[in-house]
N, C-alpha and C positions, 0 to 999 in steps of 0.2 A: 445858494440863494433861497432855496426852499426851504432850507432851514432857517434860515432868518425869517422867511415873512411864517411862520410854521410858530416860532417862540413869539414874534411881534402879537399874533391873532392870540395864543394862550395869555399873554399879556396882560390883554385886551380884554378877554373875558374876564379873569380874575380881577383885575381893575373894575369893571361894571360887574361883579358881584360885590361887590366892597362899599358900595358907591350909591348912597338916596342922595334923594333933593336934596339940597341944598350944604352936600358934601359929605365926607366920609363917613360909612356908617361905624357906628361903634359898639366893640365886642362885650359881650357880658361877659366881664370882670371881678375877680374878688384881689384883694389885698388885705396886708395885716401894716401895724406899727413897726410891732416888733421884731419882725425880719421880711425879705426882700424875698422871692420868689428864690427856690436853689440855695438859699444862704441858711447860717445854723438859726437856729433855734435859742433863743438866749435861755441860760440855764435858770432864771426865773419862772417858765414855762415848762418846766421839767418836774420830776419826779428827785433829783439834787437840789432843788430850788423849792419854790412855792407852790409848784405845781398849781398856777393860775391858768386857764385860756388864755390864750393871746385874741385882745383886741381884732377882729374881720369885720370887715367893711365891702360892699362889694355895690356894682351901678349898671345900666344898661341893662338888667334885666327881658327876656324876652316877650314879645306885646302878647297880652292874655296871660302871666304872672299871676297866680292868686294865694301863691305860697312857696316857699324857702325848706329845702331840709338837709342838714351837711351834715358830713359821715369825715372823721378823719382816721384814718388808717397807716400802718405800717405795713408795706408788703414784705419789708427783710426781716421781719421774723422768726425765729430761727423754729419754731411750732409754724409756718404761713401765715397769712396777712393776718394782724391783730389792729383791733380797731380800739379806740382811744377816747370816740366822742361820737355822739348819734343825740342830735338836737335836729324837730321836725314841728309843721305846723307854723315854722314861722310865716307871718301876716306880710302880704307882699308891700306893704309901706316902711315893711321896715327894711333896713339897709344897712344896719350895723348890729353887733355884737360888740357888747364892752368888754375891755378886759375883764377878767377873774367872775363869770359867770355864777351864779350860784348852785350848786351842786345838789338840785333837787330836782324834782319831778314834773313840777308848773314851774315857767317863768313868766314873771310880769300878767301872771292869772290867764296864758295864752300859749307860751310857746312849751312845746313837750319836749322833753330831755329821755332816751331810751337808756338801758345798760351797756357800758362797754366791757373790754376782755377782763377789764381789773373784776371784775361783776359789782361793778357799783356804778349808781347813776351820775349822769354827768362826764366831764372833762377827765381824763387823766393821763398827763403832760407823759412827753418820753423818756425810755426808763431803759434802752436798751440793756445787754449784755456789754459787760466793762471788757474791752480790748477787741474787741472784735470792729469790724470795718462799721462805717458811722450809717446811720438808717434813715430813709424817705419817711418823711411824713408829710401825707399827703391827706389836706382839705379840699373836699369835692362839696362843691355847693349846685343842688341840683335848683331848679328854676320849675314850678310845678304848676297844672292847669286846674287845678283843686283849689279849694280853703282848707281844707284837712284830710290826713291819708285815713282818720276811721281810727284810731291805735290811742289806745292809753298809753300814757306816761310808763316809760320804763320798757319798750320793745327795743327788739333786738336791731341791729344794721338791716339783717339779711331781710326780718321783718317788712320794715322802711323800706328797703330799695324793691321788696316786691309787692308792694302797697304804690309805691311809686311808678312803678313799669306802666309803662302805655300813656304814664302823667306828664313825662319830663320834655318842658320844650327847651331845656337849653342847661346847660354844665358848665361850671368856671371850677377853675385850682390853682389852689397854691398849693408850692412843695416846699417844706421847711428839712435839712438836716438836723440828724446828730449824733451825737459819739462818745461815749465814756474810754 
């Protein structure tokens, strides 16, 4: 019996932290088009393909949002996590990335694009190792209390995320597979 009313009350909490006025709160979120949270990666989006960005979209941002910076990374690696995409500065009005990004340094005269592992700036889709077990990639879109981290166009991940530290009110991801 103690243990029921013991799960009733944890319940109970986790419901009233979930829970504003006028109903459920809702989680900051990112999504893509092109694949579904866990699911592969369409090889459009690849280094086989066109190596375009996929299309992100993301909502509920945390309140006091004044800027966007997403880092997407491989952690299976077979060198340790390699990162892929380091775009930062984005304006907290905006809410989307379009497909096939431009692969420069300014976007839309506002948002910064850093280097990834390829050491070139911008996007570049997955490229694992052929036969081996199929690889995470993983978009972390951090929610920031800034307008800007301070960093020119073309820094590094590690750069951003410690530019970032002490900034971030809130994190969403998506995980995309894939596998040659």
């Amino acid at each position: 019996m103690k243990f029921l009313i013991y799960l009733s009350l944890i319940f109970i909490a986790l419901t009233q932290t979930n829970v504003q006025k006028g109903g459920v709160k809702k989680m900051f979120a990112i999504k893509s088009s092109a694949f579904k949270d866990g699911e592969t990666i369409p090889k459009k989006f690849t280094c086989d393909g066109q190596d375009y960005s996929p299309e992100l979209t993301w909502e509920n941002a945390p309140a006091g949002t004044k800027s966007f910076a997403l880092i997407c990374e491989d952690p299976d690696a077979p060198g340790g996590t390699f990162i892929h995409w380091v775009i930062y500065d984005i304006p907290a009005n905006v809410t989307k990335l379009n497909e096939n990004v431009k692969k420069v340094g300014l976007v839309d005269d506002k948002i910064k694009q850093g280097v990834n592992d390829f050491g070139r700036i911008g996007y570049g889709g997955p490229c694992p190792p052929r036969g081996h077990k199929p690889h995470r990639y993983i978009f972390k879109l951090y929610a920031l209390d800034v307008e800007t981290l301070g960093l020119n166009s073309g820094a590094t991940a590690e750069q951003v995320e410690s530019k970032a530290k002490g900034h971030i009110l809130g994190e969403a991801r998506i995980t995309g597979i894939y596998g040659r």
